[in-house]
N, C-alpha and C positions, 0 to 999 in steps of 0.2 A: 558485354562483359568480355573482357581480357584474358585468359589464363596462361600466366606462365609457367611453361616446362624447361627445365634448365634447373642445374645447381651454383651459377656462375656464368657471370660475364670476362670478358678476356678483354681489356681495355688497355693500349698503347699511348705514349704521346710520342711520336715522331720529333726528332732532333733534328735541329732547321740548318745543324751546323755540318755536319757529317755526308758524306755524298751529295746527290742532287737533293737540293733543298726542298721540304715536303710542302707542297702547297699550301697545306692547312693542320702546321705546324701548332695542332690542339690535342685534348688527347681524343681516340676514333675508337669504337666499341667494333673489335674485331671478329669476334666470334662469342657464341652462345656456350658453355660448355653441357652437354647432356650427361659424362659422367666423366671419375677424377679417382685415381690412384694414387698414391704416393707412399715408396718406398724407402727407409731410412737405413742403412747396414754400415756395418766396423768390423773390422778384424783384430783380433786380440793378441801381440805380439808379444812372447814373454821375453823377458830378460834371464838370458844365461849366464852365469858364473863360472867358477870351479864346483860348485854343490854341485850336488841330486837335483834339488827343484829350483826352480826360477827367481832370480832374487828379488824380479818386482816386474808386473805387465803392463802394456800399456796400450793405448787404442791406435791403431793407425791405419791408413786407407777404408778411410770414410768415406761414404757413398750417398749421394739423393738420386733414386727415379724415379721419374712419372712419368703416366700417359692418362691420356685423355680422349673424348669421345667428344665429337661438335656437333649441335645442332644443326647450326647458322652458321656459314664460314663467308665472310664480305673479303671479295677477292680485291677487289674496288679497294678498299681499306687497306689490306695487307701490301698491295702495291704502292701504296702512298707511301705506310710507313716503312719498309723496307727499302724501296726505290727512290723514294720522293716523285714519283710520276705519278698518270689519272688517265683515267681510261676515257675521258671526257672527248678526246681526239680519235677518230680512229673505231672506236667500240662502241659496244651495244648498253644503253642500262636498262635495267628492269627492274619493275617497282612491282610488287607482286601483293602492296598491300594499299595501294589505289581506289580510294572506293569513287564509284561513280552509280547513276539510279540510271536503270533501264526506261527508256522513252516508255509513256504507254501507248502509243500508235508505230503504226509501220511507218518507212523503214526502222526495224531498230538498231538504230546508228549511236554511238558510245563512242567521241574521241577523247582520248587518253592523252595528258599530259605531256610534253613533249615528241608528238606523235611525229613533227615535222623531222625531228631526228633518229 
């Protein structure tokens, strides 16, 4: 069984057109979110006249913030979509959800996928 923790995924699709073109120009699931804020604010500007009180208000410097908290952060992913590049040259990946069965005899030898790189 599975259990997922997270309120939210953070999914991208990278722009094939824009900078170095992203390899895999799909959309790439960047990050996990484990928690989510979000702030909405206006300021209330009144209208002065010649009167005492204000002849009419109205909203102006509207605001959104957020922040956020990541589970999962795929740097892998963020480089693509931000860059258009891949860590496939040059870098290390790592699969940390790999399953393989322990030999039952000595040695207990496990080669993992991609091991030659």
């Amino acid at each position: 069984m599975r259990i997922q923790f997270g309120i939210a995924d953070v999914i991208f699709n990278p722009l094939a057109s824009v900078g170095n073109p992203a390899g895999n120009p799909t959309p790439i699931k960047l990050a996990t979110l484990q928690d989510l804020q979000v702030e909405f604010s206006a300021t209330i500007k009144d209208l002065r006249g010649q009167a005492q009180f204000p002849d009419d208000t109205a909203i102006s410097d509207k605001k959104i913030t957020w922040k956020s908290g990541t589970g999962r952060f795929d740097i892998d992913a963020f480089n693509n979509v931000f860059f258009g590049e891949s860590i496939a040259t040059g870098g290390l990946k790592i699969n940390s959800s790999e399953a393989h069965s322990v030999p039952a005899v000595t040695p207990f030898t496990v080669t993992v996928t991609s091991s030659a790189t």
